[in-house]
N, CA, C and O atoms as a Tinker XYZ file with bonds, in Angstrom:
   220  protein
     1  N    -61.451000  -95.268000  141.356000    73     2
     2  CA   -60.777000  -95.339000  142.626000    64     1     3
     3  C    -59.980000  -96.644000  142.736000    63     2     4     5
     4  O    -58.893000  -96.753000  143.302000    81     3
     5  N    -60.649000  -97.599000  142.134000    73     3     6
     6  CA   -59.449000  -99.001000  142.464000    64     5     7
     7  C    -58.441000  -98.807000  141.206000    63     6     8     9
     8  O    -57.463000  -99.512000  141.453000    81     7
     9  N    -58.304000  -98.288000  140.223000    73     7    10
    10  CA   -57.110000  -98.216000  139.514000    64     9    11
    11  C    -55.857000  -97.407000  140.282000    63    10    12    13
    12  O    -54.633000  -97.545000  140.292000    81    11
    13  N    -56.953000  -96.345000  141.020000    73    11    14
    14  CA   -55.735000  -95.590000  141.894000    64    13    15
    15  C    -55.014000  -96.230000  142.922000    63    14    16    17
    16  O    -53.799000  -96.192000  143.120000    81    15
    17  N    -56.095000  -96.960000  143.704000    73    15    18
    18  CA   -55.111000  -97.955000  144.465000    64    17    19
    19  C    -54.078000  -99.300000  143.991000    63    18    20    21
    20  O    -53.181000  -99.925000  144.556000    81    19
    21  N    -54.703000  -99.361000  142.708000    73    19    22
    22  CA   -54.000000 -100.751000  142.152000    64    21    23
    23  C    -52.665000 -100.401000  142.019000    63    22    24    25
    24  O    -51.743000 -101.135000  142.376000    81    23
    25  N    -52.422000  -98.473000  141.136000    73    23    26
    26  CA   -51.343000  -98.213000  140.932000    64    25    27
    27  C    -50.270000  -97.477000  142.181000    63    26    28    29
    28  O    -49.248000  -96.807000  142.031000    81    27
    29  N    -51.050000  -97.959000  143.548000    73    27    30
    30  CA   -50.208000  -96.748000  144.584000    64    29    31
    31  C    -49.758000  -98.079000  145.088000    63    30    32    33
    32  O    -48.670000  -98.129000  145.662000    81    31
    33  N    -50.682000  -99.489000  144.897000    73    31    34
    34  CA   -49.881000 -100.904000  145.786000    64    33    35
    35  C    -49.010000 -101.200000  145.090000    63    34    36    37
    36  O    -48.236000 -101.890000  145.754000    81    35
    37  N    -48.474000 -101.017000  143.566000    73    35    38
    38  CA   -47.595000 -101.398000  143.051000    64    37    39
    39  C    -46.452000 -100.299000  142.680000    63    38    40    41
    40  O    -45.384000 -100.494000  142.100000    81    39
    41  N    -46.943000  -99.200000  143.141000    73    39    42
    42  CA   -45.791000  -98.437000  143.547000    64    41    43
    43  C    -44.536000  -98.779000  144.953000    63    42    44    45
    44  O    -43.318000  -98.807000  145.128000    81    43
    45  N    -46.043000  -99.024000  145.840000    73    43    46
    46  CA   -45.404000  -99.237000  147.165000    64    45    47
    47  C    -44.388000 -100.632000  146.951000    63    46    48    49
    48  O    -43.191000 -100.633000  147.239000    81    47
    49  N    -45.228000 -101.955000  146.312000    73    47    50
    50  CA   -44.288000 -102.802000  146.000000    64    49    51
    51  C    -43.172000 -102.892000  145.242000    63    50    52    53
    52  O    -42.471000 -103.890000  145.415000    81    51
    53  N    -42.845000 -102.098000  144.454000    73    51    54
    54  CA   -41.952000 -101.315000  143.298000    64    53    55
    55  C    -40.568000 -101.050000  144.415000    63    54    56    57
    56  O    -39.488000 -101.605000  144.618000    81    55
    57  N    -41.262000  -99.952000  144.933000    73    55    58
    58  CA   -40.590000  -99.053000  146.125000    64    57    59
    59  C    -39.983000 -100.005000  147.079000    63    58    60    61
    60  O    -38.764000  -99.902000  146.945000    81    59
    61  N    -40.286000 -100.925000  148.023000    73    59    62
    62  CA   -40.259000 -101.502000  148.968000    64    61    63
    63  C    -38.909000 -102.522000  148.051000    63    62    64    65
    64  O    -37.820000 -102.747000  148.579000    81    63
    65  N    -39.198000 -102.908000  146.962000    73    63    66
    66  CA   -38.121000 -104.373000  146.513000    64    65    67
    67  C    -36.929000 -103.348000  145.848000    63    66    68    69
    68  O    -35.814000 -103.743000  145.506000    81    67
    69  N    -37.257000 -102.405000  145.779000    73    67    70
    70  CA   -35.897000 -101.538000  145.113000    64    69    71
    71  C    -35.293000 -101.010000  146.092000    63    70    72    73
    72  O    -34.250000 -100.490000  145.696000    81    71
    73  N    -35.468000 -100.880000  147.315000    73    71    74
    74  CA   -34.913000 -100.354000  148.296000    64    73    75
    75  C    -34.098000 -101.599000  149.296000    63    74    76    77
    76  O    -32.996000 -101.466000  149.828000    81    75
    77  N    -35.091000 -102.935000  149.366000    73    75    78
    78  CA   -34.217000 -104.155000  149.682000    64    77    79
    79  C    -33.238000 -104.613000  148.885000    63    78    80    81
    80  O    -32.054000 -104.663000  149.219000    81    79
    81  N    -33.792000 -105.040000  147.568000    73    79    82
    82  CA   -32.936000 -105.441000  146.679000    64    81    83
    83  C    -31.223000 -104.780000  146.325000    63    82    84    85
    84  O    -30.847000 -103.751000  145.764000    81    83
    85  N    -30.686000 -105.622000  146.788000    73    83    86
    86  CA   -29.535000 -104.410000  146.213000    64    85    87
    87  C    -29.292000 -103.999000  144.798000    63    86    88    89
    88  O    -29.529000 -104.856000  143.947000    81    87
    89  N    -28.951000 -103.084000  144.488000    73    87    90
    90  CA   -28.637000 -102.660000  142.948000    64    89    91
    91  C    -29.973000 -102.423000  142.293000    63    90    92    93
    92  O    -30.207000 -102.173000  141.111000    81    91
    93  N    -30.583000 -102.519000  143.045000    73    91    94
    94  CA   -32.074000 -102.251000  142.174000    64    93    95
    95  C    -33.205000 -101.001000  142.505000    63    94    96    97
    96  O    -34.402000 -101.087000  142.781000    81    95
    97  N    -32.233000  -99.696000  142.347000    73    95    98
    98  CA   -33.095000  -98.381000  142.492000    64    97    99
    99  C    -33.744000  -97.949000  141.682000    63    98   100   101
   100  O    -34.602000  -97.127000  142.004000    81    99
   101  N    -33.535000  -98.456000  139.905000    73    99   102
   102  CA   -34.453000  -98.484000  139.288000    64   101   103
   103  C    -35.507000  -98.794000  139.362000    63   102   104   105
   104  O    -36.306000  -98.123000  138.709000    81   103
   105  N    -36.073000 -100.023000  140.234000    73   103   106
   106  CA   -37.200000 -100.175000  141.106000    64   105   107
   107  C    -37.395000  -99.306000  141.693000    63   106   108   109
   108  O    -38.416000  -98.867000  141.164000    81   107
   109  N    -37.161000  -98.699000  142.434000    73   107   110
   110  CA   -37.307000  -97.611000  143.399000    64   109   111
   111  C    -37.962000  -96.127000  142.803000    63   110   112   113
   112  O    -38.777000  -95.348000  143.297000    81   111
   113  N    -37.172000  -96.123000  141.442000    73   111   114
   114  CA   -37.551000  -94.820000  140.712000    64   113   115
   115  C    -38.216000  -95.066000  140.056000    63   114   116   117
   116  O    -38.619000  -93.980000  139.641000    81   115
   117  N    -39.070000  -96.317000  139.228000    73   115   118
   118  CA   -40.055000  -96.461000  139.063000    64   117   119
   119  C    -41.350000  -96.506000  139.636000    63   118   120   121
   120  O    -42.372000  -96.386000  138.960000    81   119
   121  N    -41.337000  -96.688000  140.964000    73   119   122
   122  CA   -41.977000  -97.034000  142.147000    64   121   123
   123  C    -42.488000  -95.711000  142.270000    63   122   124   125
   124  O    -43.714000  -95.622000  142.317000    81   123
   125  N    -41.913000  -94.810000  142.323000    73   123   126
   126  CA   -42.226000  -93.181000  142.314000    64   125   127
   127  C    -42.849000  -92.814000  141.385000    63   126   128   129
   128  O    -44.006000  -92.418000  141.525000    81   127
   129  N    -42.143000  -92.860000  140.025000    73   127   130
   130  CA   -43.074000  -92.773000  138.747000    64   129   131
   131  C    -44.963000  -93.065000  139.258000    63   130   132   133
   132  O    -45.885000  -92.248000  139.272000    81   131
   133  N    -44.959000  -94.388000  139.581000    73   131   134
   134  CA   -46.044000  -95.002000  139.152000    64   133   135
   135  C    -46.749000  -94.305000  140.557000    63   134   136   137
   136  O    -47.968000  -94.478000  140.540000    81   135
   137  N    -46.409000  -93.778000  141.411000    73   135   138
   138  CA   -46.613000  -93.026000  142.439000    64   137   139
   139  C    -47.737000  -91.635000  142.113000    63   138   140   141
   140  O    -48.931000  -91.489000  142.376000    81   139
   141  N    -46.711000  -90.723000  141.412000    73   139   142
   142  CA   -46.819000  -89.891000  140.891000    64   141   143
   143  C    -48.005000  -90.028000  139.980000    63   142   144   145
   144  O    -49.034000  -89.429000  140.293000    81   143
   145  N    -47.973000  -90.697000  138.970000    73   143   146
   146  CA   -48.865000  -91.118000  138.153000    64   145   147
   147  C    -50.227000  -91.580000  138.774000    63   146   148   149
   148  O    -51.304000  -91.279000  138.259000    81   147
   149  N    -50.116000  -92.290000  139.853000    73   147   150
   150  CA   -51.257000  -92.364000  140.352000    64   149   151
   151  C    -51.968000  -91.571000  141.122000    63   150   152   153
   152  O    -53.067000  -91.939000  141.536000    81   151
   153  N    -51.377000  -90.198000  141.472000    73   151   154
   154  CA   -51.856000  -89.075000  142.254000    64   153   155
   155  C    -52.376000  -87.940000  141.119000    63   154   156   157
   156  O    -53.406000  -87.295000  141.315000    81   155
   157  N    -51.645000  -87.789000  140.052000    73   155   158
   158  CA   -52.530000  -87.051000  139.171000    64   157   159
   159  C    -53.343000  -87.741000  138.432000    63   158   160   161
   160  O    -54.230000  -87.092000  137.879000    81   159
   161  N    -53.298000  -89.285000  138.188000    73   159   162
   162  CA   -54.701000  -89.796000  137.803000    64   161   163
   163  C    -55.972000  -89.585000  138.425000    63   162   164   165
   164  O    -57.042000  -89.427000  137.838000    81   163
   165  N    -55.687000  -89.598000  140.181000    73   163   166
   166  CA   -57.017000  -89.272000  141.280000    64   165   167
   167  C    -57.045000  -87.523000  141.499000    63   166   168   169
   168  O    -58.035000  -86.938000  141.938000    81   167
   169  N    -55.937000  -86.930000  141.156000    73   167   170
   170  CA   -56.421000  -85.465000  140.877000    64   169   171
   171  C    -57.083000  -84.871000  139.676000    63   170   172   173
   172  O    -57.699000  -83.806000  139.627000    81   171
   173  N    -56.848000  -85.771000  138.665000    73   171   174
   174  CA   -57.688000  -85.095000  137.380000    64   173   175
   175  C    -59.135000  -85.933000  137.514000    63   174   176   177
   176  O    -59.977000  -85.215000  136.975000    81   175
   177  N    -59.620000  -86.869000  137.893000    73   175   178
   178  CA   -60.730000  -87.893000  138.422000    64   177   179
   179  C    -61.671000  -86.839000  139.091000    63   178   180   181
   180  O    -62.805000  -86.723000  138.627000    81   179
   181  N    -61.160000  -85.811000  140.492000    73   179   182
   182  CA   -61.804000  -85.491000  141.699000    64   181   183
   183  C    -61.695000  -84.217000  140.773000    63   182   184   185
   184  O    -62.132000  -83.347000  141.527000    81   183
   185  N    -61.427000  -83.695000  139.787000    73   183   186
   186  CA   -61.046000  -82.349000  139.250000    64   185   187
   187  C    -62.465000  -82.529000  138.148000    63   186   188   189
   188  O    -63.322000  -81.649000  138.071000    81   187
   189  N    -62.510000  -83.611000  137.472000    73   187   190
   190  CA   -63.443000  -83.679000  136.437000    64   189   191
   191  C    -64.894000  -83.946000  137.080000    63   190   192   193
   192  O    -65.959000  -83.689000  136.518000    81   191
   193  N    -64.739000  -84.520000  138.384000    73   191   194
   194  CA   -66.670000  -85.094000  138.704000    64   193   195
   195  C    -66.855000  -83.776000  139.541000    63   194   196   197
   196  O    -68.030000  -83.644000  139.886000    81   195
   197  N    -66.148000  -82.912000  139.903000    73   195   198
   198  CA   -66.295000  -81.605000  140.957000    64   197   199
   199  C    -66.869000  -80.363000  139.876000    63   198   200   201
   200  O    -67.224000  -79.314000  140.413000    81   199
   201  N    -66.955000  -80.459000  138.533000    73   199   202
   202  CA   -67.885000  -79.471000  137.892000    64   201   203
   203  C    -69.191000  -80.240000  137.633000    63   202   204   205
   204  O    -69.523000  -81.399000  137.382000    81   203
   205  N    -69.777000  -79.033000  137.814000    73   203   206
   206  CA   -71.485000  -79.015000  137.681000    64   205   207
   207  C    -71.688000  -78.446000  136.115000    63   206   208   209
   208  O    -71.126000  -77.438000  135.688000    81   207
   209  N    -72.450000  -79.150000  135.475000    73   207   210
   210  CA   -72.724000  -78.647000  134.015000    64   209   211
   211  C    -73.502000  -77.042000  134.503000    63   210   212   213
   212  O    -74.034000  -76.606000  135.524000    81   211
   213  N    -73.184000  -76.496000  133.054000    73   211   214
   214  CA   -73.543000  -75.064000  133.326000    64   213   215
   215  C    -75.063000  -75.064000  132.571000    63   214   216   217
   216  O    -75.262000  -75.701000  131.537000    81   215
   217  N    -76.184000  -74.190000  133.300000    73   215   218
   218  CA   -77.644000  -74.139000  132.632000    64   217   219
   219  C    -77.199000  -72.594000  131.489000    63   218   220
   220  O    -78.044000  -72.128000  130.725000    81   219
């Protein structure tokens, strides 16, 4: 869980300086990337501890 947040605050900070910054939306679209990335990291996480071994 804190990798997921580590990678959604540095999205947001990504996001936030590419959108001030001028000329710098590559920030911005990285910012998303790492966004993205951090939502299917916590969906495959909540996907893998949600099975029960089978008897």
């Amino acid at each position: 869980m804190v990798l997921f947040l580590f990678l959604l605050l540095v999205a947001v900070v990504l996001g936030f300086i590419g959108v001030l910054a001028e000329g710098s939306l590559y920030l911005l679209i990285i910012g998303v990337l790492v966004a993205v990335v951090a939502v299917l990291y916590l969906g495959m996480k909540i996907r893998r501890s949600g099975r029960r071994p089978a008897r």
